[in-house]
C-alpha positions, 0 to 999 in steps of 0.5 A, a space after each residue: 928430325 926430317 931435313 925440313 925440319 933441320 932447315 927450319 931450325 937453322 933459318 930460326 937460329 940465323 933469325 935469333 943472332 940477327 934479333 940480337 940488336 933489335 931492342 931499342 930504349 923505350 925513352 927515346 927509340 935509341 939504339 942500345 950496346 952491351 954494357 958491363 951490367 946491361 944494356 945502355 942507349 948511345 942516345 940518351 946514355 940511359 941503362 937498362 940492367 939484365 938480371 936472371 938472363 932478362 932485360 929490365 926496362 921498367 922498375 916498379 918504382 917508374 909504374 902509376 895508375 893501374 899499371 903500379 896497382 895490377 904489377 903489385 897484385 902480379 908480383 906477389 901472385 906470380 909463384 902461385 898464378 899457374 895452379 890457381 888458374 888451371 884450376 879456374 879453367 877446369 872448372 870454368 871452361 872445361 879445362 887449360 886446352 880449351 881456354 886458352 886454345 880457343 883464343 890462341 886459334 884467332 893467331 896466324 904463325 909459320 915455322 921460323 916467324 918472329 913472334 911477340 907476346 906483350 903480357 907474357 905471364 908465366 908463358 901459359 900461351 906460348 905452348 898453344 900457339 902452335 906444336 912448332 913453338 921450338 921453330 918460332 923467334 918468340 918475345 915475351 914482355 910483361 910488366 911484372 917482374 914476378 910473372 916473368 920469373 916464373 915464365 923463365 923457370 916454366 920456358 926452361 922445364 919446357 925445353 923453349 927459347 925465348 928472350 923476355 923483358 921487363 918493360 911497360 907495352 905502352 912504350 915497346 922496346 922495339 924497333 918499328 916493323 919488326 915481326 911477323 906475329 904480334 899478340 895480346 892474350 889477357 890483361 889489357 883491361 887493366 892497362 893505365 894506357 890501352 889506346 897507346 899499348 894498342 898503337 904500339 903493338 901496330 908500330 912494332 908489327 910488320 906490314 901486313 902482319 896479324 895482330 891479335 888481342 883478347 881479354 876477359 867480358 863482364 862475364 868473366 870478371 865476378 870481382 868487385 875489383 874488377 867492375 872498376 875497370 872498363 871491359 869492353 872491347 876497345 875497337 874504338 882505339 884501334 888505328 885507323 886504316 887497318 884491315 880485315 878488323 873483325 871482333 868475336 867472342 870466345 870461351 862461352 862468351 867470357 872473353 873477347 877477341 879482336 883480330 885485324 891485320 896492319 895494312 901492308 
């Protein structure tokens, strides 16, 4: 390890022992204290408990709409979700690397930035947004709690250190302007909430900030469960004022891609 990179190992670690208050009460924005159990609001005095090392702000009884709906089909999904799709990669789209590189391409990240993933997943993406992912403070939130379970498990056997949540991306629990890197890689077709998870992601991203969010076209999605829910790019909900909007199509055409960079 050269000098370069043992100083961006300590600047990392410095960024993660000040980040350790940096979750807020996604009910009323309040700040949140350790507790015997989790994490409380010295607001509104509500608690959030901390099991398997992960901080759990939704239940799936507080979940309606699509939101309950797709947390249903996740959970039970979630042990089998990696082999199933590498296997839909491979013969799709010409294997993981392409898939989900291509769309990771889109993100801008520098050693030591403080990164969130709202819909983790099993942590499929974190290994292609750059060969520095040890250098990187990364969140990852996802709504279903057997996603997160495997995402925690493939984190460890992967050697990467990364605080996650169990919270809805509708209501992030964060406070505002907080990182440098903000990104969606699929699943937000089927949000309850799109125009809300969007403005969220906006909130909690710093001034200046890339903010990148993808998922799959009508010609990914073959499923008549699928045909329910409105594919199309939601460039109408995101905020006004941002910069450099710009929206693209990738993995021959079978997800699409909206990138734009809160203003600074």
């Amino acid at each position: 390890m050269t000098s370069e990179d043992l100083k961006n190992a300590a600047e990392v670690e410095d960024r993660r022992e000040e980040s350790d208050g940096a979750f807020r009460c996604p009910d009323c924005g309040g700040a949140l204290v350790e507790g015997t159990r989790g994490l409380n609001c010295a607001s509104c005095t509500k608690a959030y408990p901390i099991r398997d090392g992960i901080v759990r702000f939704v239940t799936a009884t507080d979940l309606a709409g699509r939101d309950a709906s797709f947390t249903k089909v996740y959970d039970l999904w979630g042990r089998f979700y990696d082999v199933s799709a590498k296997v839909w990669a491979g013969l799709f789209h010409g294997g993981d690397t392409r898939f989900r590189g291509d769309v990771a391409s889109s993100l801008e990240i520098s050693r030591g930035y403080r990164v969130l993933e709202t819909s983790i997943g099993t942590g499929g993406n974190i290994p292609y947004i750059g060969s520095f992912s040890c250098d990187l403070d990364i969140y990852g939130l996802d709504i279903s709690a057997g996603m997160l379970d495997k995402c925690r498990k493939n984190l460890k056997k992967w050697g990467i250190a990364a605080r996650l949540c169990q919270a809805n991306a509708a209501a992030l629990p964060f406070e505002d302007d907080y990182f440098d890197c903000v990104y969606h890689l699929g699943g937000i077709n089927g949000f309850s909430d799109r125009e809300r998870a969007i403005s969220e992601m906006v909130r909690v991203a710093k001034p200046g900030t890339v903010v990148v969010i993808s998922d799959e076209t009508p010609k990914m999605c073959y499923s008549v469960a699928l045909r329910s829910i409105d594919l199309d790019p939601p460039v109408d909900m995101i905020p006004e004022g941002v910069e450099e909007l710009d929206q693209r199509e990738a993995v021959d055409g079978t997800m699409w891609v909206i990138k734009f960079r809160k203003p600074a």
